[in-house]
N, CA, C, O and CB atoms as a CASP TS submission, in Angstrom:
PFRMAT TS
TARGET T0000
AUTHOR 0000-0000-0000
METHOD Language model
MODEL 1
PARENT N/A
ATOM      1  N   UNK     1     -11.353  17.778 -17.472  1.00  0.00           N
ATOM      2  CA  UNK     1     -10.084  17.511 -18.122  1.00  0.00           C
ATOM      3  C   UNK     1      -9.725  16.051 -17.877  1.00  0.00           C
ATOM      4  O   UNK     1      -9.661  15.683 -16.704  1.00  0.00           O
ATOM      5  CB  UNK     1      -8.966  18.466 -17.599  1.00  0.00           C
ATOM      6  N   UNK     2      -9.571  15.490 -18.506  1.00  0.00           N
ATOM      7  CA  UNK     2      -8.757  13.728 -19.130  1.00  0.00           C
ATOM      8  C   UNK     2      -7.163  13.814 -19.017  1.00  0.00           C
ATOM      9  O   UNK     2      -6.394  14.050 -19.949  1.00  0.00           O
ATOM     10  CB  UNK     2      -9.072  13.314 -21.224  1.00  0.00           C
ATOM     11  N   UNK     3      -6.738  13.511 -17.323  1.00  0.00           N
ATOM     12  CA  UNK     3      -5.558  13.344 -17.111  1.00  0.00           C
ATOM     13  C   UNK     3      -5.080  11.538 -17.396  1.00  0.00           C
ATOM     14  O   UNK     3      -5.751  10.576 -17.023  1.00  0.00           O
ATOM     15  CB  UNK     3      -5.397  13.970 -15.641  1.00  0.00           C
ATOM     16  N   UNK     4      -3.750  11.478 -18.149  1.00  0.00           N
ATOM     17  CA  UNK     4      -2.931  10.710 -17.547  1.00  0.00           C
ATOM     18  C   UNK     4      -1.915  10.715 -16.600  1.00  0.00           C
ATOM     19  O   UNK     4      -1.073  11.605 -16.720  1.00  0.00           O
ATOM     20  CB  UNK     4      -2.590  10.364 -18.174  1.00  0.00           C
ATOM     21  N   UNK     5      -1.804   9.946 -15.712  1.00  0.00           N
ATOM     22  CA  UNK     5      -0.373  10.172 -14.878  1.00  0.00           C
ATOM     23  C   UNK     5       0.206   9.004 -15.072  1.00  0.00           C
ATOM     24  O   UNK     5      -0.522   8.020 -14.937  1.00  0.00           O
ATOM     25  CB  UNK     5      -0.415  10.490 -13.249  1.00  0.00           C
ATOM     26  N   UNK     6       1.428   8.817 -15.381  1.00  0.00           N
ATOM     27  CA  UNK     6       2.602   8.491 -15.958  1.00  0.00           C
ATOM     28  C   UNK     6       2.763   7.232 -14.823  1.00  0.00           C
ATOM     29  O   UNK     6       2.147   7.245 -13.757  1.00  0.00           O
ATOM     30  CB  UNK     6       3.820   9.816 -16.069  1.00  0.00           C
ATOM     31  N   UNK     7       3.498   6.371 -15.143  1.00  0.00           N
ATOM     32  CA  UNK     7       3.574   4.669 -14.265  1.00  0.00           C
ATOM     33  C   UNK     7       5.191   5.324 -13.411  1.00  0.00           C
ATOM     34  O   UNK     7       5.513   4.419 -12.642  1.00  0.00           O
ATOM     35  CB  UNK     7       3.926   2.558 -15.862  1.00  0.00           C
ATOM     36  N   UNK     8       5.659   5.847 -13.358  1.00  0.00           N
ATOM     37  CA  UNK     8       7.002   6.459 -12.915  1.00  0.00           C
ATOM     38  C   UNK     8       6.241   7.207 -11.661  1.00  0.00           C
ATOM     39  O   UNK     8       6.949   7.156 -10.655  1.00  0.00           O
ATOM     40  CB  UNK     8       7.922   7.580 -14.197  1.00  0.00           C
ATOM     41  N   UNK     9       5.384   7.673 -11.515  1.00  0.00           N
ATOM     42  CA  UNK     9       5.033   8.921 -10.556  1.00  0.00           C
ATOM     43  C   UNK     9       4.031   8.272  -9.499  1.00  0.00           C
ATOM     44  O   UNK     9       3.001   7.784  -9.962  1.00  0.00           O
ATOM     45  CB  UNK     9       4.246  10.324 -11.443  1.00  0.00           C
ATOM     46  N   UNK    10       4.192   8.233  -8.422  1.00  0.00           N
ATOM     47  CA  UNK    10       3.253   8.019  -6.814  1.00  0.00           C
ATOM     48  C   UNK    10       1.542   7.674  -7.375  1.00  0.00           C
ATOM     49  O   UNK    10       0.631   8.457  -7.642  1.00  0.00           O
ATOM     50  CB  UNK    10       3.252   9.994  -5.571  1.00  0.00           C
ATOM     51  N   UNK    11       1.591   6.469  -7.401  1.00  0.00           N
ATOM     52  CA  UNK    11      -0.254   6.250  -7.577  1.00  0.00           C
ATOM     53  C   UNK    11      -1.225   7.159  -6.878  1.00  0.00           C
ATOM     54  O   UNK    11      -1.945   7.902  -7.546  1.00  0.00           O
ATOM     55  CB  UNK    11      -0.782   4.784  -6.955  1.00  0.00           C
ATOM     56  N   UNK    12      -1.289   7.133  -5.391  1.00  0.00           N
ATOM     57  CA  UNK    12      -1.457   8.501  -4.498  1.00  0.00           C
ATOM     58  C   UNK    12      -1.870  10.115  -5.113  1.00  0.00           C
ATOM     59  O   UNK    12      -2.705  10.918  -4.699  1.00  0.00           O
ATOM     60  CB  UNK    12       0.001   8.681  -3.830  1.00  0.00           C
ATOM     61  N   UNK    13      -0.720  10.209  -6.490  1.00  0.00           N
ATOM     62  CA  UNK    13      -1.049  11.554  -6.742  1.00  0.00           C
ATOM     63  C   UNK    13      -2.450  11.707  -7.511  1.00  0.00           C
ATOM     64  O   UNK    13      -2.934  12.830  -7.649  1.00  0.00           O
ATOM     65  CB  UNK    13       0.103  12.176  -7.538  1.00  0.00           C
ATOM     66  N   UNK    14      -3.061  10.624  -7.984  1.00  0.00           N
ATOM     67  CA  UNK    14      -4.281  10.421  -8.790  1.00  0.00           C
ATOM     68  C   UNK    14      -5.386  11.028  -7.660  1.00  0.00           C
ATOM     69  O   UNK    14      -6.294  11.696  -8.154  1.00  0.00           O
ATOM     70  CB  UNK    14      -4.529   8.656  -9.296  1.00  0.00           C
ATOM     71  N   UNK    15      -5.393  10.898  -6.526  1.00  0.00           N
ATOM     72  CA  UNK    15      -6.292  11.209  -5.529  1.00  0.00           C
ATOM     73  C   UNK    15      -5.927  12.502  -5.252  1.00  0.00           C
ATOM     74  O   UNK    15      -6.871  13.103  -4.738  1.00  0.00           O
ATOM     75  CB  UNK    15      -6.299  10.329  -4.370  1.00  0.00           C
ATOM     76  N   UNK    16      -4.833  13.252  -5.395  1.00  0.00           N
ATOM     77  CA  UNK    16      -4.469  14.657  -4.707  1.00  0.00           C
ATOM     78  C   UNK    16      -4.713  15.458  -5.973  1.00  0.00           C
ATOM     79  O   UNK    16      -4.119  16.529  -6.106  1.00  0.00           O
ATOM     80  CB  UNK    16      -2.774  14.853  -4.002  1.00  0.00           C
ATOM     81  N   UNK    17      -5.450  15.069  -6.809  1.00  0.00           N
ATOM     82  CA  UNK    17      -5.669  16.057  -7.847  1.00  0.00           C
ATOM     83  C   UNK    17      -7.516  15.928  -8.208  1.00  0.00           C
ATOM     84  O   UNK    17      -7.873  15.301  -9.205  1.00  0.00           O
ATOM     85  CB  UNK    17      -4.508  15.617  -9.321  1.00  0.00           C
ATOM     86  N   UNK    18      -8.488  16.549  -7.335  1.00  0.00           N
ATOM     87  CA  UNK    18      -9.583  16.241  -7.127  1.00  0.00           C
ATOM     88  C   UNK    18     -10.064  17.313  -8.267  1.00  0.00           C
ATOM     89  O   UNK    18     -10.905  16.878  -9.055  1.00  0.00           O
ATOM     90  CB  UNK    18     -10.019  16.273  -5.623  1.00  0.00           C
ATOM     91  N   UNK    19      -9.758  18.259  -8.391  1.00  0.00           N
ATOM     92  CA  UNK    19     -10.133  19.288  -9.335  1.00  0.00           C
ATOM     93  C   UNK    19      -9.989  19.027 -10.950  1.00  0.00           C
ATOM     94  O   UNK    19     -10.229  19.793 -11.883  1.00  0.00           O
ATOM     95  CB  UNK    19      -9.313  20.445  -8.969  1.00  0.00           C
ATOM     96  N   UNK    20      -9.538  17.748 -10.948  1.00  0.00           N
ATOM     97  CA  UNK    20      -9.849  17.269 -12.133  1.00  0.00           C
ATOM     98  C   UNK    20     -10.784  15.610 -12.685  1.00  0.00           C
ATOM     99  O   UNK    20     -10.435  14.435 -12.569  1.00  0.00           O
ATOM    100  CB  UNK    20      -8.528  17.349 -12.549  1.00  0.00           C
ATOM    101  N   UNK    21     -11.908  16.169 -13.220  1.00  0.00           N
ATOM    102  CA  UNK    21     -12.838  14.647 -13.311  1.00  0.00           C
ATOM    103  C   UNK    21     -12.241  13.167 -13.739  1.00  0.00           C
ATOM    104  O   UNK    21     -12.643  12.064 -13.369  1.00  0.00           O
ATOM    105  CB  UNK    21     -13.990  14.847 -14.464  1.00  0.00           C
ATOM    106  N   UNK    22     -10.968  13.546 -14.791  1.00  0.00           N
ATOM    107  CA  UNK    22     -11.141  11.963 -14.954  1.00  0.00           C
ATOM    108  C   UNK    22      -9.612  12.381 -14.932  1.00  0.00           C
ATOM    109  O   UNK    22      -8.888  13.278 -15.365  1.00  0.00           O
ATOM    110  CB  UNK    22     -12.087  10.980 -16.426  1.00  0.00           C
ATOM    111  N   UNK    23      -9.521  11.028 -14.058  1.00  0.00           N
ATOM    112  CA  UNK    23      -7.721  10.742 -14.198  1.00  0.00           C
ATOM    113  C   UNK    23      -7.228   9.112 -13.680  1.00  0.00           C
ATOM    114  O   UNK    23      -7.228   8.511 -12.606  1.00  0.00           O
ATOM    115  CB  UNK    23      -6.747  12.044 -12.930  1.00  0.00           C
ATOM    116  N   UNK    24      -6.932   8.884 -14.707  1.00  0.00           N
ATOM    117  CA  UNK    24      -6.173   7.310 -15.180  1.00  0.00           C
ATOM    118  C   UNK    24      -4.838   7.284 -14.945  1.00  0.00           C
ATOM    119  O   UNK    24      -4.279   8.326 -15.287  1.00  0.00           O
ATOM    120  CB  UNK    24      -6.240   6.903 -16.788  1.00  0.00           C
ATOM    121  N   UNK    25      -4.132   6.450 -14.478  1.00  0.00           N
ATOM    122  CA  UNK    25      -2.600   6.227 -14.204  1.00  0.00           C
ATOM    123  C   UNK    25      -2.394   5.120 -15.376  1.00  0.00           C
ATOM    124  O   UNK    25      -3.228   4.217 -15.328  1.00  0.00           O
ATOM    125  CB  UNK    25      -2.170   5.619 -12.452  1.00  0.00           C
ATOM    126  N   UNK    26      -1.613   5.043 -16.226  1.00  0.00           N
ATOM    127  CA  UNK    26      -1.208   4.389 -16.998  1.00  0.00           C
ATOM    128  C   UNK    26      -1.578   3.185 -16.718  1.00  0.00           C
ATOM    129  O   UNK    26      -2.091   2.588 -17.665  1.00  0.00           O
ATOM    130  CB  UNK    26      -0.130   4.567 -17.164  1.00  0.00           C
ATOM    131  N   UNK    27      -1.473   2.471 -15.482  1.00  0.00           N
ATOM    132  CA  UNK    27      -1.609   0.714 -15.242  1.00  0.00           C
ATOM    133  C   UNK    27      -3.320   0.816 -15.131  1.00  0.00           C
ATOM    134  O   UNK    27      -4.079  -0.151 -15.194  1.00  0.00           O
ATOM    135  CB  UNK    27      -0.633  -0.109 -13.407  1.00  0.00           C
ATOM    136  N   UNK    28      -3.595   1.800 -15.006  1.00  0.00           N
ATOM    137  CA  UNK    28      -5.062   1.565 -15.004  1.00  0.00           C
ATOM    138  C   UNK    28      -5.566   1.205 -16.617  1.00  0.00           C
ATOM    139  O   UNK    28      -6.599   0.561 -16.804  1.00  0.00           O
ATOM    140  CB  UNK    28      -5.843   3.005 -14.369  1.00  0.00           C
ATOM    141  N   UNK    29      -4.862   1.612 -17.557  1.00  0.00           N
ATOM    142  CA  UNK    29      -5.517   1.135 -19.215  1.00  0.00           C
ATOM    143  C   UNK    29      -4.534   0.601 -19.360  1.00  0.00           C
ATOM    144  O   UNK    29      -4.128   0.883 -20.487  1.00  0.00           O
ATOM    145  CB  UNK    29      -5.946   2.156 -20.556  1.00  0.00           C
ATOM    146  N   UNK    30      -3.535  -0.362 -18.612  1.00  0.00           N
ATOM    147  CA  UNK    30      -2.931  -1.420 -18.822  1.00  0.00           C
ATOM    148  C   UNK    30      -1.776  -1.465 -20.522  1.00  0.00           C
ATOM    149  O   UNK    30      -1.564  -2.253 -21.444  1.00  0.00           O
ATOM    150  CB  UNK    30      -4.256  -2.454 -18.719  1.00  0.00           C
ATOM    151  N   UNK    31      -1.300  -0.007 -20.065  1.00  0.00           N
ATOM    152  CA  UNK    31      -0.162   0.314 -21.282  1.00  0.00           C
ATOM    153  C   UNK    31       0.723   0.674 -20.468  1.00  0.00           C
ATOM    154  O   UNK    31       1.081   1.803 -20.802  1.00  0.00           O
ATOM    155  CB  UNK    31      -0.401   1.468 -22.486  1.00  0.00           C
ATOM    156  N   UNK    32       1.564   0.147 -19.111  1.00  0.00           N
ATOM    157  CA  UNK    32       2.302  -0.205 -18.768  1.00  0.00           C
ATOM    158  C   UNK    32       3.532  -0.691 -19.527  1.00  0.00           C
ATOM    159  O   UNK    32       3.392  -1.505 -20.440  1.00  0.00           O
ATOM    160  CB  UNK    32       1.802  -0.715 -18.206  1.00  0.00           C
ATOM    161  N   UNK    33       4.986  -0.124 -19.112  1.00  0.00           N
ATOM    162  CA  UNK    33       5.948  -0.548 -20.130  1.00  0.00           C
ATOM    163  C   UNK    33       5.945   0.035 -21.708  1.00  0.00           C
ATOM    164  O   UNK    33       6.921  -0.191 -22.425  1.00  0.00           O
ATOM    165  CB  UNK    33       5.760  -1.991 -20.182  1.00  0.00           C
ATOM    166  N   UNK    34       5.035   0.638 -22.103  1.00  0.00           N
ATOM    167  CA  UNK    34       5.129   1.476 -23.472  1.00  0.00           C
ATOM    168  C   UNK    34       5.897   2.557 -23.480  1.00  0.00           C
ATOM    169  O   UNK    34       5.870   3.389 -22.572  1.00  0.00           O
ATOM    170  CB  UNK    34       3.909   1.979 -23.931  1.00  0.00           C
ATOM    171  N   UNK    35       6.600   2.630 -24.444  1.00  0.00           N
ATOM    172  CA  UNK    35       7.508   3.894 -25.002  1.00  0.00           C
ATOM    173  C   UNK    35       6.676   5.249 -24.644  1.00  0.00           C
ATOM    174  O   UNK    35       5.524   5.185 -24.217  1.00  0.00           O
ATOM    175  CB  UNK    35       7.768   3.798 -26.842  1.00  0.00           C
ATOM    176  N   UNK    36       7.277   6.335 -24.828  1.00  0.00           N
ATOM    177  CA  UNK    36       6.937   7.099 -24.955  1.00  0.00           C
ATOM    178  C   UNK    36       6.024   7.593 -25.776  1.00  0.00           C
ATOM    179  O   UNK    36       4.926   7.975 -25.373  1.00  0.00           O
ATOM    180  CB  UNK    36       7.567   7.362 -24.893  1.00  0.00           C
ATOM    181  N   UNK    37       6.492   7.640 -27.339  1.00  0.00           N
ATOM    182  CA  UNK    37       5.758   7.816 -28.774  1.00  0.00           C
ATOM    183  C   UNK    37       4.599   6.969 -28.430  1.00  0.00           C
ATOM    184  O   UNK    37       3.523   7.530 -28.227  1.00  0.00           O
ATOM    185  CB  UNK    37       6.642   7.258 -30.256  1.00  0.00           C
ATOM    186  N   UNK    38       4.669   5.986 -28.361  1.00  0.00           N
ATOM    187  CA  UNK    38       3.634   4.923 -28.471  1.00  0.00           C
ATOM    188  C   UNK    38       2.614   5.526 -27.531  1.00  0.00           C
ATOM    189  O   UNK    38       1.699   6.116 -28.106  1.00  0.00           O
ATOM    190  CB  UNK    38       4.142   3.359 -28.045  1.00  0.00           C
ATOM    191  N   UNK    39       2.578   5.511 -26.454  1.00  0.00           N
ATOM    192  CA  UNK    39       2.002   5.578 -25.145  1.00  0.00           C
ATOM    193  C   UNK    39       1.552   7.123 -25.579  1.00  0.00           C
ATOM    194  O   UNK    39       0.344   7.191 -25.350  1.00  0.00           O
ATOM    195  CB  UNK    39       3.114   5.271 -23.665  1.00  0.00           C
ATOM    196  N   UNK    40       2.028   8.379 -26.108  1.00  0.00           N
ATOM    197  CA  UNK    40       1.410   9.534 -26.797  1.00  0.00           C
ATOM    198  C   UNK    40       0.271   9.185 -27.606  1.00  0.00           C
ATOM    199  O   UNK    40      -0.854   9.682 -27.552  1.00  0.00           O
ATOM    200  CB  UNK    40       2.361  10.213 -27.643  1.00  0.00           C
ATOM    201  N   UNK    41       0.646   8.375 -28.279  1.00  0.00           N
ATOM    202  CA  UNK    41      -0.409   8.102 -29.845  1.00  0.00           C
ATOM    203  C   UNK    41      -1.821   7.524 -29.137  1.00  0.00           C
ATOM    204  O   UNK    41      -2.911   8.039 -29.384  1.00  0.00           O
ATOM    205  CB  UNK    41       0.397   6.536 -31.249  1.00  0.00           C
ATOM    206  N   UNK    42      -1.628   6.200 -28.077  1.00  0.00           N
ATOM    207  CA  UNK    42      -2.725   5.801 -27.210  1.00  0.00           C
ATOM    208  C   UNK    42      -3.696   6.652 -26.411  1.00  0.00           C
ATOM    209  O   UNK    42      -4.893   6.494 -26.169  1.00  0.00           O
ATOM    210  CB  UNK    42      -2.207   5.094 -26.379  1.00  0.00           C
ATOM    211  N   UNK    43      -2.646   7.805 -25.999  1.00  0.00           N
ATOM    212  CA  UNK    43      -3.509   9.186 -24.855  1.00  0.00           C
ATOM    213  C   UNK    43      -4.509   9.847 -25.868  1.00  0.00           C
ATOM    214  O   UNK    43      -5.664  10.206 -25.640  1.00  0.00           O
ATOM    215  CB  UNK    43      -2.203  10.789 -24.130  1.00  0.00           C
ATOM    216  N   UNK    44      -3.612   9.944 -27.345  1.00  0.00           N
ATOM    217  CA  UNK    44      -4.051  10.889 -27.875  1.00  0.00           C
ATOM    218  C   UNK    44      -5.486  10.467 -28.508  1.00  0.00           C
ATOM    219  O   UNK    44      -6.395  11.293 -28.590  1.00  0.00           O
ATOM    220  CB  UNK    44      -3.046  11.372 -28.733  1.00  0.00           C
ATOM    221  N   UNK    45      -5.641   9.029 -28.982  1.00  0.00           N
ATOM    222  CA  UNK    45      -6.658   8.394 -29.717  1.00  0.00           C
ATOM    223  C   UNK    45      -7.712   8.230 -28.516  1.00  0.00           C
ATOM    224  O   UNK    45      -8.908   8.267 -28.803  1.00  0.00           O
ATOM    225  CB  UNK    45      -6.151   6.960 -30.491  1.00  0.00           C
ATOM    226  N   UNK    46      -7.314   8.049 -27.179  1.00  0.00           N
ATOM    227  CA  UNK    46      -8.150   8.028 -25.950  1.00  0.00           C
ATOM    228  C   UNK    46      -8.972   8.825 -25.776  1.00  0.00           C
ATOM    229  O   UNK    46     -10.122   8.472 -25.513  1.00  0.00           O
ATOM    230  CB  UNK    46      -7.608   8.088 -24.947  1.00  0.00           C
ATOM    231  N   UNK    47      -8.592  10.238 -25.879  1.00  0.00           N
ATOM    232  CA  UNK    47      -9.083  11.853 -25.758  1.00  0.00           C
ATOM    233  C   UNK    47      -8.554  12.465 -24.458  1.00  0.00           C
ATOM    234  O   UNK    47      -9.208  13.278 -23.804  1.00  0.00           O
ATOM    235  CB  UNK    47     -10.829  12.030 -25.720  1.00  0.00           C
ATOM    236  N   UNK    48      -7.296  12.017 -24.108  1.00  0.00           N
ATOM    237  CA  UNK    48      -6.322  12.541 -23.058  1.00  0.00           C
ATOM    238  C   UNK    48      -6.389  14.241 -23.574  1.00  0.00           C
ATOM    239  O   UNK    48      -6.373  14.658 -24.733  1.00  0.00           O
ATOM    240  CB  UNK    48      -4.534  11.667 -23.168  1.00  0.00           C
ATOM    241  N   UNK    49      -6.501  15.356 -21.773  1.00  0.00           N
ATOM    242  CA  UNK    49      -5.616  16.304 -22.607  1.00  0.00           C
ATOM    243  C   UNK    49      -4.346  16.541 -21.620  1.00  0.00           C
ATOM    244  O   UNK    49      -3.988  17.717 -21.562  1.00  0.00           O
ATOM    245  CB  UNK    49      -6.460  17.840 -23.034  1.00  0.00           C
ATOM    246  N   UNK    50      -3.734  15.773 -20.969  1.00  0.00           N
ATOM    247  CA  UNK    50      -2.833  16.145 -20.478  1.00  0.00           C
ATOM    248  C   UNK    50      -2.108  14.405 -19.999  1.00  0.00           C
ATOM    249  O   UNK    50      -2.868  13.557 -19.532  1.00  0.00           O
ATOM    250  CB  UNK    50      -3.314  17.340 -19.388  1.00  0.00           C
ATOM    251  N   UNK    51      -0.731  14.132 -20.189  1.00  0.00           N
ATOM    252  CA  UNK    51       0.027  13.425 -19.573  1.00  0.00           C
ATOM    253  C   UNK    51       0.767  13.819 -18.617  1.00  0.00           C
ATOM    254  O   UNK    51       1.512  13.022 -18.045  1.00  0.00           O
ATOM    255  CB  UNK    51       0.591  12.968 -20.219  1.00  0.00           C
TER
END
């Protein structure tokens, strides 16, 4: 599963979630500061399945 975690929430939690293979924190693909909508449309074209 293709997590994002959100720039609002503990960097830390990216490591406490081992049961999932790939997980990116927003500043990691450097869309930091994006809206909401926007920042959806990016996860979604990415192949995110969860924010």
């Amino acid at each position: 599963m293709k997590v994002l975690i959100d720039e609002n929430l503990p960097k830390p939690l990216k490591i406490d979630l081992p049961e999932h293979e790939i997980i990116f924190i927003v500043s990691d693909m450097s869309w930091n500061s994006k809206k909401n909508g926007e920042l959806l449309k990016l996860m979604l074209n990415e192949g995110f399945d969860v924010f």
